[in-house]
C-alpha positions in Angstrom: 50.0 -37.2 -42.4 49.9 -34.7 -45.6 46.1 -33.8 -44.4 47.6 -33.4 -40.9 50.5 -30.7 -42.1 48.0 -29.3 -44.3 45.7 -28.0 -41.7 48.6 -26.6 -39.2 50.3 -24.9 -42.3 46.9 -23.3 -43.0 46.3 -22.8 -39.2 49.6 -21.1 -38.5 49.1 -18.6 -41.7 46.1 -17.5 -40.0 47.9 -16.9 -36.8 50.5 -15.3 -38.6 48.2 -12.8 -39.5 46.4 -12.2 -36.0 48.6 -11.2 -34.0 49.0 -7.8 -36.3 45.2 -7.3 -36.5 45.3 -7.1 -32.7 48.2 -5.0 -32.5 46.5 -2.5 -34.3 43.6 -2.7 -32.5 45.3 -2.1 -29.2 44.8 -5.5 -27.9 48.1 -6.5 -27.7 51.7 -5.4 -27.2 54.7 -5.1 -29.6 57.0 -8.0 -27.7 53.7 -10.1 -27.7 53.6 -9.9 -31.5 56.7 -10.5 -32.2 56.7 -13.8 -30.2 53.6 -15.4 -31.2 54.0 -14.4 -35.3 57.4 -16.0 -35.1 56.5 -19.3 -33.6 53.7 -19.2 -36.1 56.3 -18.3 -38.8 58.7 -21.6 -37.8 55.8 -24.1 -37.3 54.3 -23.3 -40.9 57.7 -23.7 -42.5 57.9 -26.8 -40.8 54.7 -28.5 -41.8 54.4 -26.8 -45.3 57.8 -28.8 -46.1 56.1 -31.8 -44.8 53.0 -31.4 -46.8 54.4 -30.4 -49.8 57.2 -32.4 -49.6 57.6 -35.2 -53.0 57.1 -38.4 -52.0 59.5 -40.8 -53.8 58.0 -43.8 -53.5 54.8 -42.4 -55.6 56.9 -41.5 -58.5 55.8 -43.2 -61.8 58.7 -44.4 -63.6 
């Protein structure tokens, strides 16, 4: 499950960034952007709290 949210969280930081490489390139438009890099933005904080979340039952002591 960890190795799961590991590789979206990574995955949506690299769409993150995408979208505002191809803005600047021309490839596509403002509203586009703004769509895409927030979806991106909710879905990593969603699986970086699950991967880096503290698992209590792994606590030593």
């Amino acid at each position: 499950m960890k190795m799961t949210a590991k590789i979206i969280a990574l995955a949506s930081l690299i769409v993150i960034i995408a979208p505002s490489v191809m803005f600047l390139t021309g490839a596509m438009q403002l509203d586009k952007v703004k769509l895409v890099m927030l979806t991106a933005t909710v879905i990593w904080f969603i699986s970086a709290a699950l991967w880096m979340w503290k698992d209590d039952s792994q606590a030593s002591g």
